[in-house]
KOLFIDO-141637 format. One record per residue (C-alpha): x, y, z; residue number from 0. Coordinates in Angstrom, 3 decimals. Last residue first. Layout:
<kolvexs>
<<X; Y; Z>; NUM> ...
</kolvexs>
This chain:
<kolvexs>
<<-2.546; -42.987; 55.929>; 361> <<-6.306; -42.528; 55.402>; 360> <<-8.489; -45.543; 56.123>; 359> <<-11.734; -46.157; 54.127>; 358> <<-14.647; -46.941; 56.545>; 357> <<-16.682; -49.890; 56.582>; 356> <<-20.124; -49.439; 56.419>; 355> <<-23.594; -49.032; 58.745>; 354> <<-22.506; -51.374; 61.633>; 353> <<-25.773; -51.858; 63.870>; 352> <<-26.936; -49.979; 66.945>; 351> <<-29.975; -50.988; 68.955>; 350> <<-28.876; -54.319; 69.270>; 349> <<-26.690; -53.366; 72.224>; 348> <<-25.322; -56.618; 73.872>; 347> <<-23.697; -58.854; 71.159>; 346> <<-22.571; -54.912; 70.295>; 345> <<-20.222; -54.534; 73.148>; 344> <<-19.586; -50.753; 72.678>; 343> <<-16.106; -49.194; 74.201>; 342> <<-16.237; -45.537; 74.359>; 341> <<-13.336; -43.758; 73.171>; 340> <<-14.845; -40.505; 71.878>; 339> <<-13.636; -41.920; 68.369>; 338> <<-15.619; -45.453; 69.424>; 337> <<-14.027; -48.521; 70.497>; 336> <<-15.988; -51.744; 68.962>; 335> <<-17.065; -55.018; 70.722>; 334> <<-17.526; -56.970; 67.460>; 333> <<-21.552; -58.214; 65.889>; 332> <<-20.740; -60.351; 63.181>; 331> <<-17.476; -61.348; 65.283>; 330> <<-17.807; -65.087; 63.669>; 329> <<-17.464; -67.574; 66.188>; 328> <<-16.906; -65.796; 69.681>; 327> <<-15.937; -62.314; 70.090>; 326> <<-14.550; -60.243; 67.368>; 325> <<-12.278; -57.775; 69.613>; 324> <<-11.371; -54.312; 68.987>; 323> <<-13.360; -52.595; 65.830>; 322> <<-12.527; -49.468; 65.734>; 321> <<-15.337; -46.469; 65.780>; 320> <<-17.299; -43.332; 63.772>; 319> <<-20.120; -42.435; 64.542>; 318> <<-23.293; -42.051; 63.037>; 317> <<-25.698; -43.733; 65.278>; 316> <<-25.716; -46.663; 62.372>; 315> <<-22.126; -47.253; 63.036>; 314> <<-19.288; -46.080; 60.463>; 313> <<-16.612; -48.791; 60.406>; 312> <<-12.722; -48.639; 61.030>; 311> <<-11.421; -52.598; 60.506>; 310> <<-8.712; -53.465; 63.519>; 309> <<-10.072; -57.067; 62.936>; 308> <<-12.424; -57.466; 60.218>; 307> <<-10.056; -59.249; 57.628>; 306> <<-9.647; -61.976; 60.572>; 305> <<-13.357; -62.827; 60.470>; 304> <<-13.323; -63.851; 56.457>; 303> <<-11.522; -67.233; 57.910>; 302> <<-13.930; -68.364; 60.642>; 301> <<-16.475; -67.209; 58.274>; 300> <<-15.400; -69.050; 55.429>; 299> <<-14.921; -72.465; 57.811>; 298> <<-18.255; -72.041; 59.644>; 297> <<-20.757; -70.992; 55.865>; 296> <<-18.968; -74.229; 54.014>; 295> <<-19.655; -76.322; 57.558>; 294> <<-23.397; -74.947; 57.594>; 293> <<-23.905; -75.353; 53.857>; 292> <<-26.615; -72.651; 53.266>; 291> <<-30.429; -72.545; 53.436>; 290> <<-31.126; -73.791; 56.893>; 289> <<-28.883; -73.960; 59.488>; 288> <<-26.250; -71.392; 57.364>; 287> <<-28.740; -68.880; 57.390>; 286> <<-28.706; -66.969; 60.565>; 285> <<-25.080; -67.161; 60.659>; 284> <<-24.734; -66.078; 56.988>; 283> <<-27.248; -63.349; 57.686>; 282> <<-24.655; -62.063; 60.373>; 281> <<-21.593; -62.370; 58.357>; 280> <<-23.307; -59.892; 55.752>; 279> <<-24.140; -57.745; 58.351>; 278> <<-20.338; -57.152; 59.322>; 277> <<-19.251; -57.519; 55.693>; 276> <<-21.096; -54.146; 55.211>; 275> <<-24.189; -54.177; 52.470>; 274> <<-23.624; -52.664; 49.385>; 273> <<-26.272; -50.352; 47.672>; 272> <<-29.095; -51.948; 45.976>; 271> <<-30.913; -51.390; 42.572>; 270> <<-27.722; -51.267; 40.337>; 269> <<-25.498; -52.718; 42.295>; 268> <<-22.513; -51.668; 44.500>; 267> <<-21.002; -54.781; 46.580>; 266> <<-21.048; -56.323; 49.526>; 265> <<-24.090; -58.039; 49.272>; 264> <<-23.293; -59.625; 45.926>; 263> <<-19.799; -60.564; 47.396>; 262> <<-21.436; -62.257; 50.067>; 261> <<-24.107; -64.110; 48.341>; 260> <<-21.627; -65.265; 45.166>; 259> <<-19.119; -67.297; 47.390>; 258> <<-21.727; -68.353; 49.849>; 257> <<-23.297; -70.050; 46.718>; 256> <<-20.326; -70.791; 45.053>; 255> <<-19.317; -73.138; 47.749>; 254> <<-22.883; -74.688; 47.772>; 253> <<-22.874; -75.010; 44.114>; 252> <<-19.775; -77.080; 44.041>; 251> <<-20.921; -79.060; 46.951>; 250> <<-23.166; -80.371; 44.633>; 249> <<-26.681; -79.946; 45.631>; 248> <<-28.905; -82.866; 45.544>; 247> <<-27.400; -83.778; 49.069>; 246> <<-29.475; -81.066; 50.638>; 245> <<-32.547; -80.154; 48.628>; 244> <<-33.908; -79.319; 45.325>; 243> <<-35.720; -76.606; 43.952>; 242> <<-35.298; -76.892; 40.878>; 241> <<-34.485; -72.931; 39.509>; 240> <<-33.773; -71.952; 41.890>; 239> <<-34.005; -72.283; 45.786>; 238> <<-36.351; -73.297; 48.728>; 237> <<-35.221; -76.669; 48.968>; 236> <<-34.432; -76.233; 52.834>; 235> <<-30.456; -76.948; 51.359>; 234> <<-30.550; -73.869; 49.077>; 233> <<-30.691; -74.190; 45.117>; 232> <<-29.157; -70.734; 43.679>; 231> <<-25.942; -72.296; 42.891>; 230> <<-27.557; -75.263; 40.586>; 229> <<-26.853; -74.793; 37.503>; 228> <<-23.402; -73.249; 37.447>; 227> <<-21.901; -75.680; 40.111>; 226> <<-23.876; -78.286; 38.514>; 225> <<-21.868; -77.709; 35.264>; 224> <<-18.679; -77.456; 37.207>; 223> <<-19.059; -80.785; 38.734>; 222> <<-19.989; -82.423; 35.607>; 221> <<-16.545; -80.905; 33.977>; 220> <<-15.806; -78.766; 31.372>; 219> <<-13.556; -78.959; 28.782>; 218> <<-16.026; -81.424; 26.968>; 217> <<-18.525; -78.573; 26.291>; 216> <<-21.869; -79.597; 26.395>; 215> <<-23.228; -79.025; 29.596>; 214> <<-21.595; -75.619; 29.408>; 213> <<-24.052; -73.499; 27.006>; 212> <<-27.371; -75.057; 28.704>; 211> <<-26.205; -74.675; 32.500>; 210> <<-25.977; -70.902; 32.118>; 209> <<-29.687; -71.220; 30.654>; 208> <<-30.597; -72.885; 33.353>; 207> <<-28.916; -70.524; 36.049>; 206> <<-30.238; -67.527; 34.087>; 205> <<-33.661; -68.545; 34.385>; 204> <<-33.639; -66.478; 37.693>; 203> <<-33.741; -63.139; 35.646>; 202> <<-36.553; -63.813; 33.170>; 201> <<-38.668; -64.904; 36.461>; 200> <<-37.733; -61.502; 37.631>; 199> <<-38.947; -59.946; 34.942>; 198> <<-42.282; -61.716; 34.997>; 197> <<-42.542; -60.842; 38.592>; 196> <<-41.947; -57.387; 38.255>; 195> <<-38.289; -56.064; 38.776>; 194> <<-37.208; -53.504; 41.354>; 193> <<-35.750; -50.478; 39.984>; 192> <<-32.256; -49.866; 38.432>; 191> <<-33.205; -52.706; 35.022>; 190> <<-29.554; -53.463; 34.268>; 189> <<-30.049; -56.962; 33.648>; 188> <<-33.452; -56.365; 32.468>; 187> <<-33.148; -53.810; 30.049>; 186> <<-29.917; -55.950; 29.405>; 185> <<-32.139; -59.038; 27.747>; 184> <<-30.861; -62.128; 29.585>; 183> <<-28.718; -64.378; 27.615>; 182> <<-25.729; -63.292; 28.984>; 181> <<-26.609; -63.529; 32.402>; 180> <<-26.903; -66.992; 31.905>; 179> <<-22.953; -67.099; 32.268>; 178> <<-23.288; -66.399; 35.945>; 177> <<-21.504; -69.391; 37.390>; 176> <<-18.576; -69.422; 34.749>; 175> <<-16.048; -67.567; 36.787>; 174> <<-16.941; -69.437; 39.630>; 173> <<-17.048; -72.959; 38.437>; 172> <<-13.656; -71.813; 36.770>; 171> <<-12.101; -70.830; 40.279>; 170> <<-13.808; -73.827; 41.692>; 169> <<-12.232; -76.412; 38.484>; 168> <<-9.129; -74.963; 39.654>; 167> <<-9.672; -75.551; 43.490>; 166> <<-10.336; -78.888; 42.536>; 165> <<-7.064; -79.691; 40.796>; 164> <<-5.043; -77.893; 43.407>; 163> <<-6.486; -80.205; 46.173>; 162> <<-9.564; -79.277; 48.291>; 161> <<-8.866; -78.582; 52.269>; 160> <<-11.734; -76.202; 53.031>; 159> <<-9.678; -73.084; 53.588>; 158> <<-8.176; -74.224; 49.965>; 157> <<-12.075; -74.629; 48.192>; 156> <<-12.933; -70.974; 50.004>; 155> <<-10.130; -69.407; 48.175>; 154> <<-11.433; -70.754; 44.789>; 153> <<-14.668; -70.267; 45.015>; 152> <<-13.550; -66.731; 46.721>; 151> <<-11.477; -65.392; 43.407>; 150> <<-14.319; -67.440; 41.020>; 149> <<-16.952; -65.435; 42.848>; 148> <<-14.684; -61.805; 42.213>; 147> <<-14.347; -62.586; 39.049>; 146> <<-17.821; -63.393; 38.230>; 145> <<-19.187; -60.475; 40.178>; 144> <<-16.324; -57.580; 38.869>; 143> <<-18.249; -58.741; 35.117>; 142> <<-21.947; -58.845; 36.518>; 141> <<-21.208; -54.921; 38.319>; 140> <<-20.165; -53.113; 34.977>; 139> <<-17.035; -51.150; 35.553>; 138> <<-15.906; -48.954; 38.516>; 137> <<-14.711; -51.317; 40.860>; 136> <<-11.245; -50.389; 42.516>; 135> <<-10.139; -53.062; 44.285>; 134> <<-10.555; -52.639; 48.244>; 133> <<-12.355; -55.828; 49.015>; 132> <<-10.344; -57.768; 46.882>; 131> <<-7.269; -56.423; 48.266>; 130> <<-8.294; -57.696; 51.678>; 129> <<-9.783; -61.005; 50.647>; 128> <<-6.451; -61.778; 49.231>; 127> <<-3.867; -61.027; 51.900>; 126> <<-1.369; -63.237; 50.622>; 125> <<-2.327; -63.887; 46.790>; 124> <<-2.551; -67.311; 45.995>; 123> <<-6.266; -66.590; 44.704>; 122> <<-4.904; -63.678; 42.576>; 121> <<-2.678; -66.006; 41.070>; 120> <<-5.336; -68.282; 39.666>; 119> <<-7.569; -65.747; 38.440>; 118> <<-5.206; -64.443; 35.997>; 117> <<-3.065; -67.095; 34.268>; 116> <<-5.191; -70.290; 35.359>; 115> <<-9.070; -68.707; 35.404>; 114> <<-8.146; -67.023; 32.117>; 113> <<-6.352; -69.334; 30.410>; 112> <<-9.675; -71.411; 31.071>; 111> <<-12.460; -68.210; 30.344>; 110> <<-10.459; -68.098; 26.746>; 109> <<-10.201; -72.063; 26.275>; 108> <<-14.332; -71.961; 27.052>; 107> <<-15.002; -69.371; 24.495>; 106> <<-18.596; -69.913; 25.869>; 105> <<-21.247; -70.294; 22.706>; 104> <<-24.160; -67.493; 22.146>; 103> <<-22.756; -65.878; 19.414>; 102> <<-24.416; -62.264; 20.482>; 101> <<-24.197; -62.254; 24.252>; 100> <<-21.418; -64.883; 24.158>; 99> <<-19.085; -62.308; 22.685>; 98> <<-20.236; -59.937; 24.884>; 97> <<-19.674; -61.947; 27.951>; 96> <<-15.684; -62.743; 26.538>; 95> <<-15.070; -58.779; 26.337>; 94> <<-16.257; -58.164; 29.980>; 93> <<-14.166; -61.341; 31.101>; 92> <<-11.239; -60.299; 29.676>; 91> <<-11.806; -56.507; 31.101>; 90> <<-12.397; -57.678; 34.552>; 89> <<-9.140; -59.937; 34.097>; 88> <<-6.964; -57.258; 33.533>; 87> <<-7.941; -55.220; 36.296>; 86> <<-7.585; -57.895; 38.626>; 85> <<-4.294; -58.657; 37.433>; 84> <<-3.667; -55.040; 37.553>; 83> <<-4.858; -54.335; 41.374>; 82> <<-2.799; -57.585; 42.385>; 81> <<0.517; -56.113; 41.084>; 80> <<-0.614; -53.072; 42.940>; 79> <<-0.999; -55.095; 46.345>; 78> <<2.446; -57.272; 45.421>; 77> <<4.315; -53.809; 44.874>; 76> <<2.679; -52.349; 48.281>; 75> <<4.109; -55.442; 49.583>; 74> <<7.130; -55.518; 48.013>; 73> <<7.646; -51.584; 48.739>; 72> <<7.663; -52.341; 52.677>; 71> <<11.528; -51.961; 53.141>; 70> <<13.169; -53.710; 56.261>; 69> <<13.178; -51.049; 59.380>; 68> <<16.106; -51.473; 61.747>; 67> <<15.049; -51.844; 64.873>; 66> <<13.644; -48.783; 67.476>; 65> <<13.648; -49.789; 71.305>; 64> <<10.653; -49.199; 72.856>; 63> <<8.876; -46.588; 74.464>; 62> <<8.183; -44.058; 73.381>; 61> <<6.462; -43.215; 69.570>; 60> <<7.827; -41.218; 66.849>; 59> <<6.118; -42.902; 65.117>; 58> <<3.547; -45.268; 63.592>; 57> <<3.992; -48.585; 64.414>; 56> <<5.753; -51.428; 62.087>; 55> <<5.333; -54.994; 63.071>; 54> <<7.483; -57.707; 65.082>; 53> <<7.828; -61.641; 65.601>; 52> <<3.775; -62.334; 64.363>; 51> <<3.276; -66.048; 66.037>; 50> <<-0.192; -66.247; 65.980>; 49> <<-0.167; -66.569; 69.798>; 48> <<2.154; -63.110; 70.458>; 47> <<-0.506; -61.278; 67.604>; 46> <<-3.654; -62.370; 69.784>; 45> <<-1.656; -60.959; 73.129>; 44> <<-0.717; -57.978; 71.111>; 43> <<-4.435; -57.945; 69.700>; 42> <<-5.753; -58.339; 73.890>; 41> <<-3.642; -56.004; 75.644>; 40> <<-4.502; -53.298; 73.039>; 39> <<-2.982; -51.924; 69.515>; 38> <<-4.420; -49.263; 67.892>; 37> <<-5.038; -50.064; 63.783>; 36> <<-4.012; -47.950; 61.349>; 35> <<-3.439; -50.220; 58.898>; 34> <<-5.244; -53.446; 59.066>; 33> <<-4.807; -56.153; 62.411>; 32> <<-4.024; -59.865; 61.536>; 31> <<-4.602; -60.170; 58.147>; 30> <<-3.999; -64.209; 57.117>; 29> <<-0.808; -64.882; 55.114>; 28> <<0.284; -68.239; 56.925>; 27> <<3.107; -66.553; 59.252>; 26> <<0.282; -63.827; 60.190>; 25> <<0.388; -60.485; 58.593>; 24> <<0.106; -57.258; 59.649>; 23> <<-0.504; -54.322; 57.780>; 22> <<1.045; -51.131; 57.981>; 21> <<1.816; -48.163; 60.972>; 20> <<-0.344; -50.043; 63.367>; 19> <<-1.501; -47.332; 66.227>; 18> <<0.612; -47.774; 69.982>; 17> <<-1.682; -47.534; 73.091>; 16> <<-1.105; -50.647; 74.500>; 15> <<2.854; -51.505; 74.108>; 14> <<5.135; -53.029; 71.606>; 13> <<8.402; -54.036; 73.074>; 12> <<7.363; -57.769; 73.212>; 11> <<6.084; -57.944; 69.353>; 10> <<9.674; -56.055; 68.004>; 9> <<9.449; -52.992; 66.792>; 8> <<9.816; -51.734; 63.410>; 7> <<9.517; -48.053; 63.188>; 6> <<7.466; -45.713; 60.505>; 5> <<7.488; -42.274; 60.183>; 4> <<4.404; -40.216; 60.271>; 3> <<2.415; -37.295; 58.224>; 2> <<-1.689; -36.696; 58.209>; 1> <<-3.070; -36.402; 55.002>; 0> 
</kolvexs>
């Protein structure tokens, strides 16, 4: 592990060249450029607009005037404190689908406390989508899904303007969403191969059956019932399990349902590995006119897109590059700098893709 010191400078003394020597945040708690990151006339001039004062660059570095360094430990603090609450929940939601595999009821004022005292927090987390994306995931895939959905539901719901009341019933719409799952037999939940048809018809009747334990419970609301019913319909009616269209879909269900495709593509499963964000943006774009909520899909894009910015991924010709500039709308395909220091505009070369995201070493 390679050794540095770290040196606040202020955002006019910082020059081209310089690497990121921690996060950077923006005055509303959006990632501006990751770790490691090399600054360039265009992210200082991005940083300048979004009205970041000064950062930390790796050292010793000339020029610029060295000020006196604040400590960072709150923010590693607040990134481990979000790593246990995570934790924590994973394990309260493992226990509670169990329980409903084999008594078959929802211990809805368990998966409440829940979404307020755990999930809750992590939403108001600056720099959520970040730490979600690196929390460790080494448990059962369905029980880091459902917290993971309810975290974005319920992000998503405050980039789209909903009030605290409706961002809570998101979280829980979230959390619940995949409930089904525990009435479906586990040789097919866990099945690693592909599924026959038959098995896969067992597998999409989870929605319904989701829908069946919550449509009675008082504590929850119409709106979150739908949400778990219907978040595999897609607008061209070519969804599950009703296939209904457009305005039949609650909006609910069409936050979840970005909510739950791009954490299921970026993540580990059983049959699949993960997908990068980078590709996953792109489907989104070439979905969101058809299947998907187009102004749902444009506002968590436009928001997701800042997470990618500085981002070290693995292309598909095996090297290894930065990613520099996002481009227009949702930077599913960035201009990237490679390790040789090549700059790649790939809007313009569709003959290489982004493979992964790479861990960054300090």
């Amino acid at each position: 592990m390679s050794r540095y010191t770290k040196k606040k400078y202020n955002i006019h003394d910082v020059v081209p060249g310089m690497e990121v020597a921690d996060i950077v945040l923006t005055e509303d708690g959006k990632v501006a450029l990751s770790e490691g990151a090399t600054l360039n006339f265009s992210n200082i001039e991005r940083l300048k607009y979004w009205g970041v004062t000064s950062l930390l660059i790796k050292g010793p570095i000339e020029p610029g005037p060295e000020l006196p360094i604040e400590p960072q430990g709150p923010l590693n603090q607040q990134q481990q404190r979000f790593f246990q609450k995570y934790d924590v929940a994973v394990h309260a939601i493992r226990n509670a689908f169990q329980n409903m595999r084999y008594f078959k009821e929802v211990p809805i004022q368990e998966m409440q406390e829940l979404a307020e005292q755990a999930i809750e927090p992590l939403v108001e987390t600056v720099g959520v989508v970040n730490h979600l994306q690196m929390a460790p995931r080494e448990d059962d895939y369905t029980f880091h899904h459902s917290i993971n959905v309810a975290v974005m539901s319920g992000v998503l719901g405050k980039w789209l303007g909903y009030n605290s009341e409706e961002v809570k019933e998101l979280i829980l719409a979230g959390l619940l969403h995949d409930i089904g799952k525990t009435q479906v037999p586990l040789e097919i939940l866990n099945k690693p191969g592909k599924l026959t048809p038959e098995e896969m018809q067992v597998m999409r009747s989870h929605s319904t059956l989701g829908y069946q334990l919550v449509r009675s419970i008082q504590q929850v609301t119409p709106a979150v019932s739908y949400a778990v019913l219907q978040h595999h319909e897609r607008m061209d009616g070519s969804g599950y399990p009703l296939q209904v269209k457009a305005d039949k879909i609650h909006p609910y269900a069409r936050i979840v349902a970005v909510a739950d495709i791009y954490d299921a593509m970026t993540s580990d499963r059983v049959y699949t590995n993960k997908t990068s964000p980078f590709s996953v943006a792109e489907m989104l774009v070439q979905e969101m006119f058809n299947k998907l909520d187009p102004n749902i899909c444009t506002i968590f894009l436009n928001n997701v897109r800042d997470f990618f910015l500085g981002s070290i991924v693995k292309l598909s010709d095996g090297r290894k590059a930065e990613v520099i500039y996002l481009g227009q709308f949702t930077g599913s395909r960035p201009v990237v700098r490679t390790d040789e220091g090549e700059f790649i505009d790939l809007e313009k070369r569709k003959d290489i893709g982004i493979l992964n995201l790479e861990s960054r070493q300090g």
